[in-house]
Every structure is written in C-alpha cells, then in structure tokens.
N, C-alpha and C positions, 0 to 999 in steps of 0.2 A: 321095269326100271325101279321098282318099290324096294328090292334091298340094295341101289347103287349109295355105295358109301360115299359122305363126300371127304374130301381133299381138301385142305386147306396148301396151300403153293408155300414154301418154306425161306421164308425173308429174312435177312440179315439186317439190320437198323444199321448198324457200324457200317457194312458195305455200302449199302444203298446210299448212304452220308456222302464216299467220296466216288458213286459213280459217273462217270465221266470227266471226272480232276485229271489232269495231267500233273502226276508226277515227274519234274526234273531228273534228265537225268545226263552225263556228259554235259558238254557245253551246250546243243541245241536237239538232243532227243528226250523220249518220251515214253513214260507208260500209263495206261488208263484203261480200266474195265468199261469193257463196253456194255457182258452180260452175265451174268454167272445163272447155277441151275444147284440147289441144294447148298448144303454146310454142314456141320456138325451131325445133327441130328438125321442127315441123308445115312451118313455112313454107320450107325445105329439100326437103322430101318435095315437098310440092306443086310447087316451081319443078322439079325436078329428074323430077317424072312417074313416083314413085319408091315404094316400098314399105320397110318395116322400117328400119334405123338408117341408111342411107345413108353420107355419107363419116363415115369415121373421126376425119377432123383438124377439130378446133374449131376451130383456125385458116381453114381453106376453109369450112366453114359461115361464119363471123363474115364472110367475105369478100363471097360471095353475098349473104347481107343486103343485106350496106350496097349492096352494088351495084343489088341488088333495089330497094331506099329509095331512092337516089341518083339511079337513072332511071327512077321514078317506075312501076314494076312492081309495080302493087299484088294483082293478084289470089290471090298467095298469104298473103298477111297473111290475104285471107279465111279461112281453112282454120282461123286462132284463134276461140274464141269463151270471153266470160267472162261469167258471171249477176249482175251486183252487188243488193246491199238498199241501199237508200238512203233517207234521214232528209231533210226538203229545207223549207223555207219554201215555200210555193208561189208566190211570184212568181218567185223563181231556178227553182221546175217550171216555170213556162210558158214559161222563155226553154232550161230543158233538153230539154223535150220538141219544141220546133222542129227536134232534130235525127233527122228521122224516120226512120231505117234503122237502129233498134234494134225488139226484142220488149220490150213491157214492159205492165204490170200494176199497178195504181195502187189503193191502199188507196182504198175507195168508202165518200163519206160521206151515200151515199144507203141504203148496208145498215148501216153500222156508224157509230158515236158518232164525233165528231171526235176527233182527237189533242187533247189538252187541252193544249199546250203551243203556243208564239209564240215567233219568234223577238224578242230585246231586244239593244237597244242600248246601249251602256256611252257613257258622260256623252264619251268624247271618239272616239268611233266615226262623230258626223254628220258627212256631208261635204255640200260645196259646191256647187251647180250649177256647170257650169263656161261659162263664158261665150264660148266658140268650137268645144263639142263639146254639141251637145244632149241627146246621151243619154252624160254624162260627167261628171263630179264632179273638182274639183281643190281641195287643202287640205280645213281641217277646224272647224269651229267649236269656237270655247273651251269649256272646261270646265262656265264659269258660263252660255253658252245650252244645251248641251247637256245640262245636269242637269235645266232645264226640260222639256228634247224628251224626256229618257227619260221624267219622270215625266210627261207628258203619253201618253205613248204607253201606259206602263204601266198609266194611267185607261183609256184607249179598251180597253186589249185586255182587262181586267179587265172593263167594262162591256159586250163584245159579247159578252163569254162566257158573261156573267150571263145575259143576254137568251136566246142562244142554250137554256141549259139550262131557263130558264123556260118555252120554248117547248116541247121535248120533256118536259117536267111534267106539261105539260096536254093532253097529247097530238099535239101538230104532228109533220106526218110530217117526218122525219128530211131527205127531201128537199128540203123547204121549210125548215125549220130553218135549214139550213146557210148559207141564202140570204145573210145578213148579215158570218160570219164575217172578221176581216180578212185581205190576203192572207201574210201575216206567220205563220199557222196552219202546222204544221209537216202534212207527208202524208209517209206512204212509199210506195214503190213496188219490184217489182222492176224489173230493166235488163236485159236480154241483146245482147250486141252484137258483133260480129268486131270484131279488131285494126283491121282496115285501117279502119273507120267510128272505132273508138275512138279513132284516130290526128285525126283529122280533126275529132272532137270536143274535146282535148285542145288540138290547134295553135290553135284557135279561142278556146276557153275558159280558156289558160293564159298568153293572149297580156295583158299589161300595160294593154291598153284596156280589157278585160273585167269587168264587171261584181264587184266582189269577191267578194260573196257565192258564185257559180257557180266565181268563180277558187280562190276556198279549196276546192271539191272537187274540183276540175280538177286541182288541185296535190297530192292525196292521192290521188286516183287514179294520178294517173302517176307521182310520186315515191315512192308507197309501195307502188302494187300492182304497174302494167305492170314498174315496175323489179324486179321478184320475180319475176313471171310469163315475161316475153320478154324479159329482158335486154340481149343483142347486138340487140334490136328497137330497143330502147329506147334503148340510145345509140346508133346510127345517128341514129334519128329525130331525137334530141337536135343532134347531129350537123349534118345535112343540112337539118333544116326546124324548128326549134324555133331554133336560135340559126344560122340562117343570113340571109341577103339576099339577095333578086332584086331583077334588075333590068328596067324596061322598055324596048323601042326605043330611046324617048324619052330616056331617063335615061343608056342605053350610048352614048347618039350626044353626048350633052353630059360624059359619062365621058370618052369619045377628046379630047373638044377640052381637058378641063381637063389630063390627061396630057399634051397639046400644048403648056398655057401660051397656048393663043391666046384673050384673055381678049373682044374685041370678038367673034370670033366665038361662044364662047358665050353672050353677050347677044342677040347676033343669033337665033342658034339659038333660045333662050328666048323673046325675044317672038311669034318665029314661029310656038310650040307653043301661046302666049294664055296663057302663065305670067308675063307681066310686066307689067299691064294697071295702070296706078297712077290714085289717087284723090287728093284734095284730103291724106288720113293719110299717105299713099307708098303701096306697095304692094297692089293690094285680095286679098282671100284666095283663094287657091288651091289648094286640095287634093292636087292632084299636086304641084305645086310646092313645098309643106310635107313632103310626104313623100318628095319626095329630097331636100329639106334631113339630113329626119333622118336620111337615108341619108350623106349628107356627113359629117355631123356623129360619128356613128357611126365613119365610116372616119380621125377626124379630118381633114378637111380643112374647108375656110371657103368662104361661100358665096359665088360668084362674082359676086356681082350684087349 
C-alpha cells in the first residue's frame, strides 16, 4: 500500500450550508438535500481521466465545462450524484416519477398512515383549460369563482379524509384504506439522481409549458440547490440549454431565405413543408409551424407569411 494515493472527498461549503434546510415549496411541500457525491471539480476529473485536484486555474476548469455542456458530452456530469427529500402532491409525483433514471424510495401508504395534509388552492390560483394545448391552462378564473372551487375542494378533501380515518377505526387494512384518497394527498419520497439526469429533468420541468405545480420544484432545485452544488455546471447549462434555441433542417433552411429577403420563396418553401395548409378561419394549426413562430418572434422578427 506504499503508492496508495490519498483522496481528499470533495466538499462543497455553499452546499453543506443548506443541507438538510427545507426549502418551501407549494403551500405544504418540500425539498432538501439529504446527500450529494462530487461538484464541479468531479466533472473535471472525469473528462480529463484524472485523479486528485487536477488543473489548478478555475478559469480552464469553467472552460471545459461549458465546452463539456456545449457539445453535448455528457458522461461526466454522471460522476455528480445528489439524494433529495422531497414533499410533493402526488399527482405532480406521477408526472415526476416518469422520469425513470433516478434511485428513489416513496413513503408507503400501505405500511404507514397517509400524510394528513393536501395540497389547496388559494381563491385566485384556478386556471383555465386552455383551448389549443390539451394538457395546458391559460389565464385564471376570478376571485368570486374561485372562492367557490377552493371552498369546494376544501369539503371533498375534508370529507375523504374523514372517510379515509373511519375506515382505519374499524379496522380497514391500511392498504385498502388509501383506496379513495384524493390525488391532491401530499407523499414524500427520497430522489437520488446524477447531474447529467438532473439536468434533463430540470430543462423539462422548468420549461414555461410545464406544469406549475412540478415547475415550482423544478425552480428550487435548480435555482437554489444545483446553483450551490455545481455552479459553473450550472451556468453553462443555463447558458447553452435553458435559455438557448435550436433549430431544425426545416426552420434553418427558411432562416437562409428570410436573411435573403426572398419573401415568395419562403412561402414557397413553407407550403412545401405542409405548414401552410388554410381553411375556411385562414390558416389551419400547425405545430412546427407555431413553434418557429415563436422562434421568430423571440429573435424579433415578423412572421413571413
């Protein structure tokens, strides 16, 4: 054992600060690092094939990163790993657990009593179905319906919990019991997950389409913890794929003509793609076609057609 190198364990001050804080999140959930494994400098080591502190200049590590992020070299992000606790509604769990390439551990309300708590809705919190996004909400309902939906919802969750407890009174196994619960029922679980998944989870989750509920923890995670934990990870990411724009084929090839000014030809190009297909209203709806809008729109410029 005379040439065993040692290892120094690679500690984060900023993390270690707020481990085990619960972060607020929703009216009664939660996030809070339990444990993490590397930072910054893990993901260094690993591109570089590397042992103990590696380059000295902060400057060429932050380099590597971004370049790491940038062209899409993700296998050393894997090298991070961090344990969160988390507080959650379960129906924002069922759409956070679809992201399968995390370890995780989910309070069971087949051994143990339910959380007694539900997430509520404040009088100007209902939102709207939104009428061109099926699974999407736009605007908000007034105060004076929304006083009614909370105090509607406030009866159901009061009354399913009533039920629920009466049932384990009398004896109902625990796993039957649960049966009715609404999904509004708050559960924790742990999460363990690598950077490079977490990343992936976050670009998803923190994206403005995103579901609110999942978006408000998405937004504490990354803004309060990744941004403590892997920093220069963190503004890369921010960087390169969080506030960036891709484009397709399709979209660069109508890019060229507008930079050209040849405006017939991008029409042309467009119907040729079945982006310009009109109906008795004008235009019938397109999907790609709406989202290089907002791609235009974003760059300020006006849509050619």
């Amino acid at each position: 054992m005379e040439n065993q190198e040692k290892l120094d364990k690679i500690v984060i001050p900023e993390l270690d600060a707020v481990l085990g804080k619960k972060f607020k999140v929703l009216d009664d959930g939660f996030v809070r690092v339990v444990d993490y494994m590397g930072g910054d400098e893990s993901i260094v080591q690993a591109a570089r094939v590397s042992y103990g502190k590696g380059t000295k200049k902060v400057s060429e590590d932050r380099g590597l990163i971004r370049y790491l992020l940038r062209n899409h070299h993700t296998t050393p992000f894997e090298m991070c790993e961090i344990k969160l606790h988390v507080r959650v509604p379960m129906d924002a769990w069922r759409q956070w657990i679809r992201h399968r390439t995390a370890n995780v551990n989910e309070y069971s309300t087949r051994y143990s009593i339910a959380i007694d708590a539900s997430q509520k809705t404040g009088i100007d919190e209902w939102r709207i179905q939104a009428q061109d996004n099926k699974q999407g909400s736009e605007g908000f309902f007034g105060n004076e319906e929304g006083s009614k939906l909370s105090q509607r919802e406030s009866e159901l969750q009061n009354f399913a919990r009533e039920i629920y407890q009466e049932r384990l009174a009398v004896g109902v196994a625990r796993e039957q019991a649960r049966k009715d619960l609404p999904l509004s029922t708050y559960t924790e679980a742990y999460w363990k997950i690598d950077l490079h998944n977490l990343l992936h989870f976050l670009v998803l989750r923190m994206d403005q389409h995103a579901q609110f509920e999942i978006r408000s923890y998405a937004n504490v995670i990354g803004n309060e913890i990744v941004n403590r934990w892997c920093p220069i990870a963190w503004e890369a990411f921010k960087d390169y794929i969080m506030n960036s724009k891709s484009f397709t084929g399709l979209e660069l090839q109508l890019l060229k003509l507008i930079i050209q000014g040849n405006k017939d030809e991008i029409v042309k190009a467009a119907e040729s793609f079945g982006w310009l297909k009109r109906t008795e209203k004008g235009l019938s709806r397109n999907r790609e076609r709406i989202e290089f809008e907002d791609k235009l729109e974003f760059l300020g410029l006006n849509k050619p057609w």
